[in-house]
CHARMM internal coordinates of N, CA and C (Angstrom, degrees):
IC EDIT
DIST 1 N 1 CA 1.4478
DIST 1 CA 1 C 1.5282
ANGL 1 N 1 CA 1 C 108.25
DIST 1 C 2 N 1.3245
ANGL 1 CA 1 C 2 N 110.22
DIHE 1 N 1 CA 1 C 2 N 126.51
DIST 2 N 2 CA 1.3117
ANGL 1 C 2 N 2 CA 115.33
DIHE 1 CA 1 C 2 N 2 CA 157.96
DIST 2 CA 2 C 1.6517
ANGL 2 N 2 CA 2 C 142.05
DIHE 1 C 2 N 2 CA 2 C -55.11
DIST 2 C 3 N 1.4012
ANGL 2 CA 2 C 3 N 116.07
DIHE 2 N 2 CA 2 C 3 N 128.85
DIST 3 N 3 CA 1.4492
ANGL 2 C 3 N 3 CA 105.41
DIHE 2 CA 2 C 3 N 3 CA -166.85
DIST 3 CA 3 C 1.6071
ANGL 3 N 3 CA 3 C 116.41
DIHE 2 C 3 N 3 CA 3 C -76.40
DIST 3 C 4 N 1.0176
ANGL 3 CA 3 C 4 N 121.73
DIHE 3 N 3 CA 3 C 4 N 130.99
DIST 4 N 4 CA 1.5396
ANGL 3 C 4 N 4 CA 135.43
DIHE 3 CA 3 C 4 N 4 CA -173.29
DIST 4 CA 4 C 1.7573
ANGL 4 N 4 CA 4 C 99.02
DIHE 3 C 4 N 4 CA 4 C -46.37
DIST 4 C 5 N 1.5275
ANGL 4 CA 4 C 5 N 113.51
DIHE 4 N 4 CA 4 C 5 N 117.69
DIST 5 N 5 CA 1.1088
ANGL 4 C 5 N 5 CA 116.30
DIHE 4 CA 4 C 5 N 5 CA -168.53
DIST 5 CA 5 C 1.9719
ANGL 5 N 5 CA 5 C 107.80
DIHE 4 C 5 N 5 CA 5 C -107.88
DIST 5 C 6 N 0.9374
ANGL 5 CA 5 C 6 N 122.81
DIHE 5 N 5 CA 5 C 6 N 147.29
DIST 6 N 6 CA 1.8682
ANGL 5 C 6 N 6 CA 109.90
DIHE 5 CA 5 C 6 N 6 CA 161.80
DIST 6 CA 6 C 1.7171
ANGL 6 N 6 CA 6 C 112.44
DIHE 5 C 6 N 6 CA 6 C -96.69
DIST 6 C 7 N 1.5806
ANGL 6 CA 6 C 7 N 79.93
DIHE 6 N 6 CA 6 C 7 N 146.55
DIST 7 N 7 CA 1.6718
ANGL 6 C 7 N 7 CA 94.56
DIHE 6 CA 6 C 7 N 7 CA -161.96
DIST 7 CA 7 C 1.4670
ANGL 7 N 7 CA 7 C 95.96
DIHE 6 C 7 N 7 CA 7 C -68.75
DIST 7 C 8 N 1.3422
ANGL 7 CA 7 C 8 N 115.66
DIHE 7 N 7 CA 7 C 8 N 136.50
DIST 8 N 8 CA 1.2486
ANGL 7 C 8 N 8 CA 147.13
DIHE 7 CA 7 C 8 N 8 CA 161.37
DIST 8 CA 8 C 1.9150
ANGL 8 N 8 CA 8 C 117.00
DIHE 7 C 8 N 8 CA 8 C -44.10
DIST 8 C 9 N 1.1233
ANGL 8 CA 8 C 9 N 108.69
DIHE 8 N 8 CA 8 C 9 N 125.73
DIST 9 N 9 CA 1.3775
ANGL 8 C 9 N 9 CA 117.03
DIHE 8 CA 8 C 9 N 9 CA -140.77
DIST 9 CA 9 C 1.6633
ANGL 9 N 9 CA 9 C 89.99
DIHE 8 C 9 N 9 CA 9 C -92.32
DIST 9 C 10 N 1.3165
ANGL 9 CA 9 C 10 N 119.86
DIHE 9 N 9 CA 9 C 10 N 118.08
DIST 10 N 10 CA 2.0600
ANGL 9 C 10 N 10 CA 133.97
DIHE 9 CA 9 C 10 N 10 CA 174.67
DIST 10 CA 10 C 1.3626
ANGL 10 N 10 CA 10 C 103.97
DIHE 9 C 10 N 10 CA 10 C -52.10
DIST 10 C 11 N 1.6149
ANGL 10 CA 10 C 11 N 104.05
DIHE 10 N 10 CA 10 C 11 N 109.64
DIST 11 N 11 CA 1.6796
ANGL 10 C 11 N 11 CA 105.58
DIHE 10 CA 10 C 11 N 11 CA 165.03
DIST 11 CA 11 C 1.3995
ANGL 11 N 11 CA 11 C 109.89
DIHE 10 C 11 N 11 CA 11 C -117.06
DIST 11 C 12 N 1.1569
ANGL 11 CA 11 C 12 N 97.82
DIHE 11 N 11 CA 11 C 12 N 140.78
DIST 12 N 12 CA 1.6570
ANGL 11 C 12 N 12 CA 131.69
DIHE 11 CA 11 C 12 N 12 CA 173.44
DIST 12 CA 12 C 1.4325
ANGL 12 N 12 CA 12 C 106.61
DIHE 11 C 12 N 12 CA 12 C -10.73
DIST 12 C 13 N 1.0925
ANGL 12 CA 12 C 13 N 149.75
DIHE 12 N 12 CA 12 C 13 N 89.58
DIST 13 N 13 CA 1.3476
ANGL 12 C 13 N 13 CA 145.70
DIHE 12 CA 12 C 13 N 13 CA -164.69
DIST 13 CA 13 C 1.9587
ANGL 13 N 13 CA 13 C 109.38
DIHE 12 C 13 N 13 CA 13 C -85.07
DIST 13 C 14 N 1.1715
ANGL 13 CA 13 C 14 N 93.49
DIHE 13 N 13 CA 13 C 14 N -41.68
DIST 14 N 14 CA 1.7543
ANGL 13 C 14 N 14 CA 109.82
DIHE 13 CA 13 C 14 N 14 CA 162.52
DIST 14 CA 14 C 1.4547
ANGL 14 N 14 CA 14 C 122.68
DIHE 13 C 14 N 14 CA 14 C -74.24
DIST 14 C 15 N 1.0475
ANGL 14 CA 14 C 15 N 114.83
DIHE 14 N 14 CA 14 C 15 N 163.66
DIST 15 N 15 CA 1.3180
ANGL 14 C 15 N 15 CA 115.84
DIHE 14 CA 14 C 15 N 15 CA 174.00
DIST 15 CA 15 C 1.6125
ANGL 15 N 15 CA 15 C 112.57
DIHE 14 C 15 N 15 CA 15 C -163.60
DIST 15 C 16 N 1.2274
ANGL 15 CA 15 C 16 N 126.73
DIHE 15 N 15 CA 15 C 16 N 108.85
DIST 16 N 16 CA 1.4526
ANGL 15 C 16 N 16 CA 131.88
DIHE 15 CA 15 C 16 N 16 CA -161.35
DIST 16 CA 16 C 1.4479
ANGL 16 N 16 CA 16 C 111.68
DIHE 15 C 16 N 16 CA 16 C -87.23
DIST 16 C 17 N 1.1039
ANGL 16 CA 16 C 17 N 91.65
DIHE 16 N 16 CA 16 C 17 N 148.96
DIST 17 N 17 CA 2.0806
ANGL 16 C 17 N 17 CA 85.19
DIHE 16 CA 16 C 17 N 17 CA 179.71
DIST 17 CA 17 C 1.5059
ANGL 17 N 17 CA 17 C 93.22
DIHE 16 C 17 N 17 CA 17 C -107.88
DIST 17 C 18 N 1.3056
ANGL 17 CA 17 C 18 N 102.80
DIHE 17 N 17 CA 17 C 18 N 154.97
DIST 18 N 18 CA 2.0420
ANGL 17 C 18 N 18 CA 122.80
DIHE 17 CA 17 C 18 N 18 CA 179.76
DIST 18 CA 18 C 1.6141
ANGL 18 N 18 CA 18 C 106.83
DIHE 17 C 18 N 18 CA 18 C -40.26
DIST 18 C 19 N 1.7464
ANGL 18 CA 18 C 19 N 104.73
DIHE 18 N 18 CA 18 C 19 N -36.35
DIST 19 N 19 CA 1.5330
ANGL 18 C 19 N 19 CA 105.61
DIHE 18 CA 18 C 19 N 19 CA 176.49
DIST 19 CA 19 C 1.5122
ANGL 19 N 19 CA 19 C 120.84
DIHE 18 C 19 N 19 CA 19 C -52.00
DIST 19 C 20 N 1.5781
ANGL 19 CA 19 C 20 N 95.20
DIHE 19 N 19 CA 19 C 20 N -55.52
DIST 20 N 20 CA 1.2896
ANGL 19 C 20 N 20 CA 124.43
DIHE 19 CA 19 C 20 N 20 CA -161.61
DIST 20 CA 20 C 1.2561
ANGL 20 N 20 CA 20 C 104.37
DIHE 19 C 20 N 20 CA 20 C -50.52
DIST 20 C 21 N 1.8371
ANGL 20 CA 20 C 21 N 99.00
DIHE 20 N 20 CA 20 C 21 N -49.43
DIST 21 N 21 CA 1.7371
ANGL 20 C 21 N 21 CA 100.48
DIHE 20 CA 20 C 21 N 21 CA 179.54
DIST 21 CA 21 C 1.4874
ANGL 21 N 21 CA 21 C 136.87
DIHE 20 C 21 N 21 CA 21 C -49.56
DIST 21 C 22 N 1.1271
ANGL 21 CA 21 C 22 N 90.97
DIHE 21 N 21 CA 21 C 22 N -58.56
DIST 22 N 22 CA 1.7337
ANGL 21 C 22 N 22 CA 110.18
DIHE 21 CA 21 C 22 N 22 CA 157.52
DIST 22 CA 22 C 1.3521
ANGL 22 N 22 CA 22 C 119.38
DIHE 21 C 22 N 22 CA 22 C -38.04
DIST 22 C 23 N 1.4564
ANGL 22 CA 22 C 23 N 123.63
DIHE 22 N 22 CA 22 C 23 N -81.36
DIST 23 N 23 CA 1.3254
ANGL 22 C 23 N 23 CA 93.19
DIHE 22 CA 22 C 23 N 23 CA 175.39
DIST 23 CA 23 C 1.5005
ANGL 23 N 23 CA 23 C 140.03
DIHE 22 C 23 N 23 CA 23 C -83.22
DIST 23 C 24 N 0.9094
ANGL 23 CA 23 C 24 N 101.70
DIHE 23 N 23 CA 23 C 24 N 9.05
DIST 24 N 24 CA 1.9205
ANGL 23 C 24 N 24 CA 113.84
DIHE 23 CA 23 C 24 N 24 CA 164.34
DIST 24 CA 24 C 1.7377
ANGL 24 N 24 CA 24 C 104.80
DIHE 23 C 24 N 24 CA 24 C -75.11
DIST 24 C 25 N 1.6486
ANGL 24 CA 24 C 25 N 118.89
DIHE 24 N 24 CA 24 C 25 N -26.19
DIST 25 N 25 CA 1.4158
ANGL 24 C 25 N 25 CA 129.10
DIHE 24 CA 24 C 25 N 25 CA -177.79
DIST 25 CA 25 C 1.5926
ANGL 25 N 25 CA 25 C 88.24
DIHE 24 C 25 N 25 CA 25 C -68.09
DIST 25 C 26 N 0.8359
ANGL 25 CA 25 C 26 N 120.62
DIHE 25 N 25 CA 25 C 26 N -47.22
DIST 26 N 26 CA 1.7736
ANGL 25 C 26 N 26 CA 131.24
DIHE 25 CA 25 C 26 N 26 CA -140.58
DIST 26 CA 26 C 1.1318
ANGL 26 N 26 CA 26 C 91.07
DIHE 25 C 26 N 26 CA 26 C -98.73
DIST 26 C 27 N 1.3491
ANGL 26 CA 26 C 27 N 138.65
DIHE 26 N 26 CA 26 C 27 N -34.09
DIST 27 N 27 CA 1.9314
ANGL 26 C 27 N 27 CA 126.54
DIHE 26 CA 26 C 27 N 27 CA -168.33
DIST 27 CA 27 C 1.9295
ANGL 27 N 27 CA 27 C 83.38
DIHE 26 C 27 N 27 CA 27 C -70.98
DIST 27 C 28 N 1.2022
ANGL 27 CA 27 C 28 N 107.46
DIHE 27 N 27 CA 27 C 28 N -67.13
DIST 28 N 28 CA 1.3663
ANGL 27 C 28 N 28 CA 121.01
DIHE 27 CA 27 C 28 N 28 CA -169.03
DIST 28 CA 28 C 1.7839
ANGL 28 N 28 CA 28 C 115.45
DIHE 27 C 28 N 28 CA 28 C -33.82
DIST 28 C 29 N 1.3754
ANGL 28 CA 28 C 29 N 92.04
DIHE 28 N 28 CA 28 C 29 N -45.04
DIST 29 N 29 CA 1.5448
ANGL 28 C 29 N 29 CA 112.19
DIHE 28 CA 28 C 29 N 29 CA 173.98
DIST 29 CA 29 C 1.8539
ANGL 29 N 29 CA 29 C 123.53
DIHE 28 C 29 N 29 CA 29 C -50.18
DIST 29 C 30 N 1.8454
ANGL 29 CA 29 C 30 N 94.37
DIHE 29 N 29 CA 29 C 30 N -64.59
DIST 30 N 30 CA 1.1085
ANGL 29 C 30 N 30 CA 87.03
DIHE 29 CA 29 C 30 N 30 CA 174.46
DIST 30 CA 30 C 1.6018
ANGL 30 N 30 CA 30 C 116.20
DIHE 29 C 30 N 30 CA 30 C -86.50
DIST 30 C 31 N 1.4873
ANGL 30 CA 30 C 31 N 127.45
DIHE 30 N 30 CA 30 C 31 N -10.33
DIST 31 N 31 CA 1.5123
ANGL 30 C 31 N 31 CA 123.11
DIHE 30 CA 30 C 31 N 31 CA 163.66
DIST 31 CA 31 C 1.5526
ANGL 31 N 31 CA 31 C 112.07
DIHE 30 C 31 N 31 CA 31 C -40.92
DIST 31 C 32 N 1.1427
ANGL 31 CA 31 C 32 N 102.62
DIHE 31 N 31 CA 31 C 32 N -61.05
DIST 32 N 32 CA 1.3846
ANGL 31 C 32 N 32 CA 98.35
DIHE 31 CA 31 C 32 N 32 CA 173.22
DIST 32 CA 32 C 1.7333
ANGL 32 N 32 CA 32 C 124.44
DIHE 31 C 32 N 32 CA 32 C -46.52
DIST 32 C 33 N 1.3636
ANGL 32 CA 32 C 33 N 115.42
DIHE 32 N 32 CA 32 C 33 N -47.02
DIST 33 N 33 CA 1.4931
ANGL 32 C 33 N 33 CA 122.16
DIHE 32 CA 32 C 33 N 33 CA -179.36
DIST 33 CA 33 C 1.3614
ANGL 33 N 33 CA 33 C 113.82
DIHE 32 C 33 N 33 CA 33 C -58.55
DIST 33 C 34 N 1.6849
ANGL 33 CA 33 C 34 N 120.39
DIHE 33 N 33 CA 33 C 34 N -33.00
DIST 34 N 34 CA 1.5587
ANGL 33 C 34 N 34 CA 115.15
DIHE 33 CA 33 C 34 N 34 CA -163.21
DIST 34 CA 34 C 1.8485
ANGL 34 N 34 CA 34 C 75.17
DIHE 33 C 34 N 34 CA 34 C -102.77
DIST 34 C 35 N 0.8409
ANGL 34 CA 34 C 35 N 153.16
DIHE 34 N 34 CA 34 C 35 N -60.64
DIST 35 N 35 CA 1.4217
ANGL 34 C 35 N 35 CA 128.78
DIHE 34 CA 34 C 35 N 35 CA 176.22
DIST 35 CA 35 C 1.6719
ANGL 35 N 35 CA 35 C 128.33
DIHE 34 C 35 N 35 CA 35 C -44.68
DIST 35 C 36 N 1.0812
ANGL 35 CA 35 C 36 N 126.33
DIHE 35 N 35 CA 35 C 36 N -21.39
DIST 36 N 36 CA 1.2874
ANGL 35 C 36 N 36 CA 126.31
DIHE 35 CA 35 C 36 N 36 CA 162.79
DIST 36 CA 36 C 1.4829
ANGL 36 N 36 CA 36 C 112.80
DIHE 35 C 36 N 36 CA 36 C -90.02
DIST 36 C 37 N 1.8367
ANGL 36 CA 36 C 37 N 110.19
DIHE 36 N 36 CA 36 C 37 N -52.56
DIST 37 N 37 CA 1.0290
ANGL 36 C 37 N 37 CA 127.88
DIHE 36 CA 36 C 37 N 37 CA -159.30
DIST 37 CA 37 C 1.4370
ANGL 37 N 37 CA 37 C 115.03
DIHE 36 C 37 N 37 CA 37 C 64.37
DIST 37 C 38 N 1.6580
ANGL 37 CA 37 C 38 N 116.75
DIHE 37 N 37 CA 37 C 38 N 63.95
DIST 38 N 38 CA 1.5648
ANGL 37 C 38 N 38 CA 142.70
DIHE 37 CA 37 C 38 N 38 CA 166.79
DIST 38 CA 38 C 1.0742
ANGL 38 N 38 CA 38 C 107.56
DIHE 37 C 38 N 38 CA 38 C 173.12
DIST 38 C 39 N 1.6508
ANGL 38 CA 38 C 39 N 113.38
DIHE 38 N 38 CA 38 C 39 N 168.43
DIST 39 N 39 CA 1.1155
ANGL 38 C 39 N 39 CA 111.67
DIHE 38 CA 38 C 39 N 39 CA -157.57
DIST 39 CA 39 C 1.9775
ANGL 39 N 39 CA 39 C 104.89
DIHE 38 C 39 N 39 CA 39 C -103.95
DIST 39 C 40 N 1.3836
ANGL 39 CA 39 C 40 N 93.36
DIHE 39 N 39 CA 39 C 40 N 142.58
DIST 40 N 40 CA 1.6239
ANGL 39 C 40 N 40 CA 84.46
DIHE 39 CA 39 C 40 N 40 CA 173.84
DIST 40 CA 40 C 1.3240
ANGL 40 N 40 CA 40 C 156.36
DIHE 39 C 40 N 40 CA 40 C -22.17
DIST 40 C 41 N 1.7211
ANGL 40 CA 40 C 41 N 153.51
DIHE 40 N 40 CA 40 C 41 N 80.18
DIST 41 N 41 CA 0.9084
ANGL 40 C 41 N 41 CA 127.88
DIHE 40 CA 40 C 41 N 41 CA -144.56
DIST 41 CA 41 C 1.6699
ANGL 41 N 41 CA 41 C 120.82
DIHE 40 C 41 N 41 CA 41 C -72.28
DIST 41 C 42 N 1.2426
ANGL 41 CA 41 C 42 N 119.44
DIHE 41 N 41 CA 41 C 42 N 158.66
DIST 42 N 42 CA 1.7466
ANGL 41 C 42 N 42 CA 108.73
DIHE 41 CA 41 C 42 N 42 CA 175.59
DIST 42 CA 42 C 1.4530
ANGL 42 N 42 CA 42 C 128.19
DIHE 41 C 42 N 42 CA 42 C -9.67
DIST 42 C 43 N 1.9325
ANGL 42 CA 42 C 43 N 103.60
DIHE 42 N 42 CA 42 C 43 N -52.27
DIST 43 N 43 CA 1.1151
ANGL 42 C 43 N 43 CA 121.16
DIHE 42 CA 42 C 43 N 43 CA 166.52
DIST 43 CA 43 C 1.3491
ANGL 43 N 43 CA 43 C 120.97
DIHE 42 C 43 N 43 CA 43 C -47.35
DIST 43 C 44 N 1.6113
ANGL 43 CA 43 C 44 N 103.40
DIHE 43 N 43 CA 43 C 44 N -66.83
DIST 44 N 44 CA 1.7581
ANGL 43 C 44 N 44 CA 100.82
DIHE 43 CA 43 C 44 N 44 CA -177.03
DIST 44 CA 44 C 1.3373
ANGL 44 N 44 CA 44 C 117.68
DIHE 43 C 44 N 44 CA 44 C -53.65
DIST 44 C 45 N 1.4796
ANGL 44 CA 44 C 45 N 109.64
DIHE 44 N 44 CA 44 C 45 N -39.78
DIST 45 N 45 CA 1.5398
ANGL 44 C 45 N 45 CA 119.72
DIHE 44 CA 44 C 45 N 45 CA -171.90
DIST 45 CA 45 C 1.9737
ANGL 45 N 45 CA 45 C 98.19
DIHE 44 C 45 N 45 CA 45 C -51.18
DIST 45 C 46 N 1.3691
ANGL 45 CA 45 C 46 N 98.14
DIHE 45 N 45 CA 45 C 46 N -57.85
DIST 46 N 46 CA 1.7207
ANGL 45 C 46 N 46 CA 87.78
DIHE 45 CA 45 C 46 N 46 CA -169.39
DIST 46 CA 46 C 1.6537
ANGL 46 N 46 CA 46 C 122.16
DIHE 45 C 46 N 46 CA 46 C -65.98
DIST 46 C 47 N 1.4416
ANGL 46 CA 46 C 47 N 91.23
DIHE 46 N 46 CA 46 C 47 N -20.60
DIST 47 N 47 CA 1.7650
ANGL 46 C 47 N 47 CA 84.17
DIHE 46 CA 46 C 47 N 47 CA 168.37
DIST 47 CA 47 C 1.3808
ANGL 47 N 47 CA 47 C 112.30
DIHE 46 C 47 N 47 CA 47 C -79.83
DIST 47 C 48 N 1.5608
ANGL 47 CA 47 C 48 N 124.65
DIHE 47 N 47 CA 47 C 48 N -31.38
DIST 48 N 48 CA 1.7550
ANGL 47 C 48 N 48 CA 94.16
DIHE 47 CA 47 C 48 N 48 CA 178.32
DIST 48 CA 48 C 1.7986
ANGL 48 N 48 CA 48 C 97.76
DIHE 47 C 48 N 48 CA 48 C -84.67
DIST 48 C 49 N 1.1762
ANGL 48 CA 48 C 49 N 132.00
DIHE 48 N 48 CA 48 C 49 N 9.92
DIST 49 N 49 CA 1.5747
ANGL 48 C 49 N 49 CA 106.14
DIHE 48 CA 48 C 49 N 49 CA 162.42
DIST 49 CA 49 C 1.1322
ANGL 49 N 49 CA 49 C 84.14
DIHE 48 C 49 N 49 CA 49 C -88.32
DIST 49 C 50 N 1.3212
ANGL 49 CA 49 C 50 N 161.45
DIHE 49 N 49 CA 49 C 50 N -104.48
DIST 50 N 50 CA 1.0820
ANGL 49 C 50 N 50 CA 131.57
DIHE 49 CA 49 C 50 N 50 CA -134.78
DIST 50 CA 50 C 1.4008
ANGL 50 N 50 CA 50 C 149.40
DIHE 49 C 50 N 50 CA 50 C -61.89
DIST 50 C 51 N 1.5854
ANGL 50 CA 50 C 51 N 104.35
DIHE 50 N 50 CA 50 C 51 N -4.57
DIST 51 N 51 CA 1.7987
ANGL 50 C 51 N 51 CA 118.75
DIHE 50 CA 50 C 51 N 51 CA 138.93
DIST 51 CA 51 C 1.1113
ANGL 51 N 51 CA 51 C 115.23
DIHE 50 C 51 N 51 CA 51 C -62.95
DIST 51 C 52 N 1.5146
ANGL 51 CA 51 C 52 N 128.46
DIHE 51 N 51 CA 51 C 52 N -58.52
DIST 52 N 52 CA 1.2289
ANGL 51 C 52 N 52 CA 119.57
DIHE 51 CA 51 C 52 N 52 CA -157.69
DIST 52 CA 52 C 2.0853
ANGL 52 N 52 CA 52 C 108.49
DIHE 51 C 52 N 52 CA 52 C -65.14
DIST 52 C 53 N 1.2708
ANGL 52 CA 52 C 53 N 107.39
DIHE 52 N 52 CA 52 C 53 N -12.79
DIST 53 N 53 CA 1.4057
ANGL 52 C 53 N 53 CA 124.50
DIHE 52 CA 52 C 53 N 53 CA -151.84
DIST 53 CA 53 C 1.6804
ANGL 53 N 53 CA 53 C 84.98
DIHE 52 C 53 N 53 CA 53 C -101.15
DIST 53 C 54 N 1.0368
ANGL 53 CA 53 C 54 N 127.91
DIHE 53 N 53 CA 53 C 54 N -34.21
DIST 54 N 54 CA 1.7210
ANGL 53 C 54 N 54 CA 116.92
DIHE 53 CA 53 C 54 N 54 CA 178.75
DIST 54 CA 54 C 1.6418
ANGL 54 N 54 CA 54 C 93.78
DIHE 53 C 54 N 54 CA 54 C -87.29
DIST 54 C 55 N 1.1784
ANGL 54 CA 54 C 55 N 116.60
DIHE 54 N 54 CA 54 C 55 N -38.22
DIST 55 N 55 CA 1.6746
ANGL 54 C 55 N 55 CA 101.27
DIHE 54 CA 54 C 55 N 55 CA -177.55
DIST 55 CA 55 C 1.5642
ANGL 55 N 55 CA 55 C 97.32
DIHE 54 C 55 N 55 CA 55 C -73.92
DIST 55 C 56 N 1.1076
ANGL 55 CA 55 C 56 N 156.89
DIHE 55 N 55 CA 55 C 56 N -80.58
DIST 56 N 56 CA 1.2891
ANGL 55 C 56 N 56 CA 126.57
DIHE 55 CA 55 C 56 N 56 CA -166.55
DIST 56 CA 56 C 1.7931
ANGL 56 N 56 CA 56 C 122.59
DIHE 55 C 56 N 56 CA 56 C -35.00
DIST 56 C 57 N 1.3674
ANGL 56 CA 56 C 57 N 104.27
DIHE 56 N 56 CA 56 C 57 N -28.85
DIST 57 N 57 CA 1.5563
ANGL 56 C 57 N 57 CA 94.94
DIHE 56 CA 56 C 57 N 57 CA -174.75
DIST 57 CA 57 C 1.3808
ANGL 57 N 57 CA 57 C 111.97
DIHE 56 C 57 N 57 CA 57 C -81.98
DIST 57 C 58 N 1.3978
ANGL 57 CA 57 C 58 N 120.01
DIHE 57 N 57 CA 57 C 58 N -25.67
DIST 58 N 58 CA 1.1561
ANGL 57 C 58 N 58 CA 137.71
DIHE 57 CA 57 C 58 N 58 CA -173.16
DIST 58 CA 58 C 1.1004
ANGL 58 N 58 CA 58 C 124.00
DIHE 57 C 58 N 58 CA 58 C -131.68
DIST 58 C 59 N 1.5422
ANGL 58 CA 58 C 59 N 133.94
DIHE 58 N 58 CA 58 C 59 N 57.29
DIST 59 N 59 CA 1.5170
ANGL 58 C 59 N 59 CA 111.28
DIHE 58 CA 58 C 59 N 59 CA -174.64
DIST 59 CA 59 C 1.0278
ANGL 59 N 59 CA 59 C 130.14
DIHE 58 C 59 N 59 CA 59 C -75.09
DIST 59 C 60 N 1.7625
ANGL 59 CA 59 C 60 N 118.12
DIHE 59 N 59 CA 59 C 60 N -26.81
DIST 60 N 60 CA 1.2002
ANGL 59 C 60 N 60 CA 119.87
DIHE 59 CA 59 C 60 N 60 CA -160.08
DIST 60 CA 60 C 2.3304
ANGL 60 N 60 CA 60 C 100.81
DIHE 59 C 60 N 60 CA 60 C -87.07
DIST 60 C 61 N 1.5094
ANGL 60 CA 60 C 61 N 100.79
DIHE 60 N 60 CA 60 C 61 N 14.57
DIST 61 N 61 CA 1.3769
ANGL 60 C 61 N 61 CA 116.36
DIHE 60 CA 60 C 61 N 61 CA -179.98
DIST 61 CA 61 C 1.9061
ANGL 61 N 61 CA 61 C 109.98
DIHE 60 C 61 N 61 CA 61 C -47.60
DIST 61 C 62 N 0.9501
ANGL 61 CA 61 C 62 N 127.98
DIHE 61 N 61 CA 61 C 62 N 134.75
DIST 62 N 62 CA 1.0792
ANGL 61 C 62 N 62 CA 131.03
DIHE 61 CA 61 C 62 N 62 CA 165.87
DIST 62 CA 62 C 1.7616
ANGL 62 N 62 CA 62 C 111.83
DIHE 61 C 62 N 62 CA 62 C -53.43
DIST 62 C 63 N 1.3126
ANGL 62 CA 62 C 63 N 129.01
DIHE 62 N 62 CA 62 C 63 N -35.32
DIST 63 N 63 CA 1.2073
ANGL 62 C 63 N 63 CA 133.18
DIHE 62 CA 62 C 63 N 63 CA 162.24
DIST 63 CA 63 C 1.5639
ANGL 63 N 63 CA 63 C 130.16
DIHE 62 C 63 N 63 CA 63 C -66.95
DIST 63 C 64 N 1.4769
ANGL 63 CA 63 C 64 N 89.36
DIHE 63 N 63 CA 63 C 64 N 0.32
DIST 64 N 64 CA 1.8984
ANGL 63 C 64 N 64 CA 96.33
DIHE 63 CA 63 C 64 N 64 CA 164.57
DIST 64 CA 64 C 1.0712
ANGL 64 N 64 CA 64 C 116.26
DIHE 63 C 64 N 64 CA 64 C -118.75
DIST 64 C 65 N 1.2977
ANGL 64 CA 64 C 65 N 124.42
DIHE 64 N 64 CA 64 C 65 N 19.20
DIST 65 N 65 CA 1.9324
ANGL 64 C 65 N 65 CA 132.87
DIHE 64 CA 64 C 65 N 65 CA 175.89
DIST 65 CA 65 C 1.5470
ANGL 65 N 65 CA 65 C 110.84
DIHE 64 C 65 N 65 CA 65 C -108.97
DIST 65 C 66 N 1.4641
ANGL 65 CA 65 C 66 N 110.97
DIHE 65 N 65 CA 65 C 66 N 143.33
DIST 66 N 66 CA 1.3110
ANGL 65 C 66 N 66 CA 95.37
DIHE 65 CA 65 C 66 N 66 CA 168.47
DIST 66 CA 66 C 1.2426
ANGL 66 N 66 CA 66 C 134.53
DIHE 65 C 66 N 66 CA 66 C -54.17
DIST 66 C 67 N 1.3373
ANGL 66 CA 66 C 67 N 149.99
DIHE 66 N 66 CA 66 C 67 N -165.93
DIST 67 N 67 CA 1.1328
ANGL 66 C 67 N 67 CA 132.51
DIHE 66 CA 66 C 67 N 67 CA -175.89
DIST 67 CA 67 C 2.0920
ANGL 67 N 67 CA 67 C 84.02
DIHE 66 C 67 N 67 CA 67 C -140.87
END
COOR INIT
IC SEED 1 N 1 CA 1 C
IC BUILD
C-alpha cells in the first residue's frame, strides 16, 4: 500500500512580461468600449482589474476557460 501523499501545489505555468500586460489590459479595455460604446464605470473598471488580475496569476485556472 501506498503512503497517503499531499497534492502537489499548481504553479504558474505562464509568465507575462510588463508588455504583454499592457496590451492584453488595453485589448480588454477597449473590447469593452466598442461593445458598450462608453467607458467603464468605477464598478466595471474594478471587475475587469480584478479578472484581468486572476488571469495573470492564474491563467491556465479552470476559472478562465470556457466551460
Amino acid at each position: 500500500m501506498k503512503p497517503a501523499t499531499t497534492p502537489k501545489a499548481v504553479t504558474n505555468t505562464v509568465s507575462f512580461t510588463r508588455d504583454q500586460m499592457v496590451m492584453i489590459t488595453e485589448k480588454a479595455v477597449f473590447a469593452f468600449y466598442r461593445r458598450f460604446e462608453r467607458r467603464p464605470t468605477e464598478q466595471e473598471q474594478a471587475a475587469l482589474v480584478s479578472c484581468l488580475t486572476r488571469y495573470f496569476l492564474a491563467p491556465d485556472a479552470p476559472s478562465n476557460r470556457l466551460q
